[in-house]
N, C-alpha and C positions, 0 to 999 in steps of 0.2 A: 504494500500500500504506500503512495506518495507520502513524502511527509509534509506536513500545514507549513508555509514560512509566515513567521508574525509579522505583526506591520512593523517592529525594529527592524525586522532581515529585511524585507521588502522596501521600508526607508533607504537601508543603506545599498541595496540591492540601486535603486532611482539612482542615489547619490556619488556612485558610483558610476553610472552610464552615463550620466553628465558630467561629471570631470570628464570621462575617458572623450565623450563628443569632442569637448571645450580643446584639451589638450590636442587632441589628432587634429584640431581643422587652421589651429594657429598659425602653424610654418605652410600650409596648404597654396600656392599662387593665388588662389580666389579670396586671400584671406588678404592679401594687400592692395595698397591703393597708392598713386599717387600724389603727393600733399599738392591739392591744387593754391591759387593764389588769393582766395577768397573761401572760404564757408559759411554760409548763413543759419547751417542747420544745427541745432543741440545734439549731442550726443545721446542715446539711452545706456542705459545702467542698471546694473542689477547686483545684488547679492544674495547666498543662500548661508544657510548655520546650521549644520547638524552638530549630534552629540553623541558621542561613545556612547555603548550601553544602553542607549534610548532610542524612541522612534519620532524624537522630535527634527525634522526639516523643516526649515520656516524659506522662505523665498518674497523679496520686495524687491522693486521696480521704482521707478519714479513716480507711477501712477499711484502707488498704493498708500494705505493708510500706516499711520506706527503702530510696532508692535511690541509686546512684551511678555518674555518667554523665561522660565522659571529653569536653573541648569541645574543638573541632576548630576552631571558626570566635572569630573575635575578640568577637562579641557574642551573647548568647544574651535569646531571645523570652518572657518568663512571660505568663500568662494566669491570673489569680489570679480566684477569684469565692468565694460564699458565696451559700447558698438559705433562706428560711426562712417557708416557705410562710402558716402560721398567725399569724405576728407580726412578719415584715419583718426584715431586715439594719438591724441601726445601725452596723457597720462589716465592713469587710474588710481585712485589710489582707497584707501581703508582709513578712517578716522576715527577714535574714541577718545570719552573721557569717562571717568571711574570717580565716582564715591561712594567712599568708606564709612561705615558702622561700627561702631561697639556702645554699646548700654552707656543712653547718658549722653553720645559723642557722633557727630556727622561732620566727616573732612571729606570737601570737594562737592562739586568737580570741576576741579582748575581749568584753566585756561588751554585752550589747545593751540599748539604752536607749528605740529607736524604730524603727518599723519604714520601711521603706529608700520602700514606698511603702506608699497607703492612700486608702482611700474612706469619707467617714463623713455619716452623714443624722444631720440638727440634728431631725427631725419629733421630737413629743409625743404622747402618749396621747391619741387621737382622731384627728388626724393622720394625713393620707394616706404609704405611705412603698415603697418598694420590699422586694418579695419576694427579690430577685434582685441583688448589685450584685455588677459584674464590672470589670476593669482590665487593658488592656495593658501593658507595661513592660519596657524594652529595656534591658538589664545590660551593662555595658561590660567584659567582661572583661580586657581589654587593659591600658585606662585604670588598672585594678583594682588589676591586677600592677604597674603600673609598672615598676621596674628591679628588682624582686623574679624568681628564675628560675620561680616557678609560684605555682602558688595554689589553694585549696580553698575553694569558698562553700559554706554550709550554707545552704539555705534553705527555706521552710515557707509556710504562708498559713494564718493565722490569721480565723476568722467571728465576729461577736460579735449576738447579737438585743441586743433591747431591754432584758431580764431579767438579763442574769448569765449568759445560756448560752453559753460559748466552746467552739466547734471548732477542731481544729487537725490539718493534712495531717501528713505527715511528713518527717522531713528528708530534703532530696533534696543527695547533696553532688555537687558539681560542679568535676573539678580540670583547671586550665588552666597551661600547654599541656599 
């Protein structure tokens, strides 16, 4: 008899087929562009979060609303990308800020100066460049908290073209334990 796979296996099972898409279509010919001398259009953007051990996948876009997702597991999975068909990604990048708890005590969340990760193409106008740039990035939550009793990360992923055109997902908070 088949065996049942849970909706964890089945999450990571998804989670899994879309990195593997994401990754194989990047270096692809149809996956570049070159940087024309004008862009009018914004970029789209996206990020997804899964979590060891769980079957939580959360997925936002620019369209969508904020979300906030309760982490069960010590480290949690982004998948940050940005698309921009007509004039290429010059950057992508992951942005958070974190406050801290303990009984009595709330530090943050400070100012953000950089984003925590990121990808950026050096190409020039004429310049072959990617349509598509996308990133894995494993968050430590644990490490995070340290001797703090919990924690809340705000986090986002910001696309930027060649132009000026910035997109931006929306906050996804995520409070640990």
């Amino acid at each position: 008899m088949p065996k049942k796979l849970s909706y964890s296996s089945i999450a990571r099972i998804v989670f899994i087929i879309i990195l593997a898409t994401i990754i194989s279509g990047c270096d692809s010919p149809e996956n570049y562009v070159v940087v024309p001398t004008n862009d009018v259009t914004p970029p789209t953007v996206g990020m997804s979060i899964s979590q060891e051990n769980n079957n939580t996948l959360i997925s936002v876009n620019e369209t969508s609303q904020p979300v906030t997702m309760h982490a069960v597991s010590n480290v949690v999975t982004f998948i940050s990308g940005a698309s921009d068909n007509d004039g290429g990604i010059k950057e992508v990048s992951l942005w958070a800020t974190v406050t801290y708890y303990k009984p009595g005590q709330i530090v943050g969340p400070g100012l953000v100066g950089a984003p925590i990760k990121n990808d950026v193409s050096n190409a020039s106008v004429g310049e072959s460049t990617l349509k598509n740039r996308f990133f894995l990035y494993n968050y430590d939550l644990k490490q995070e908290r340290g001797s703090w009793s919990s924690i809340k990360v705000d986090a986002w992923t910001e696309g930027k073209n060649f132009y000026g055109g910035i997109t931006r997902t929306p906050v996804v908070s995520i409070y640990y334990p």
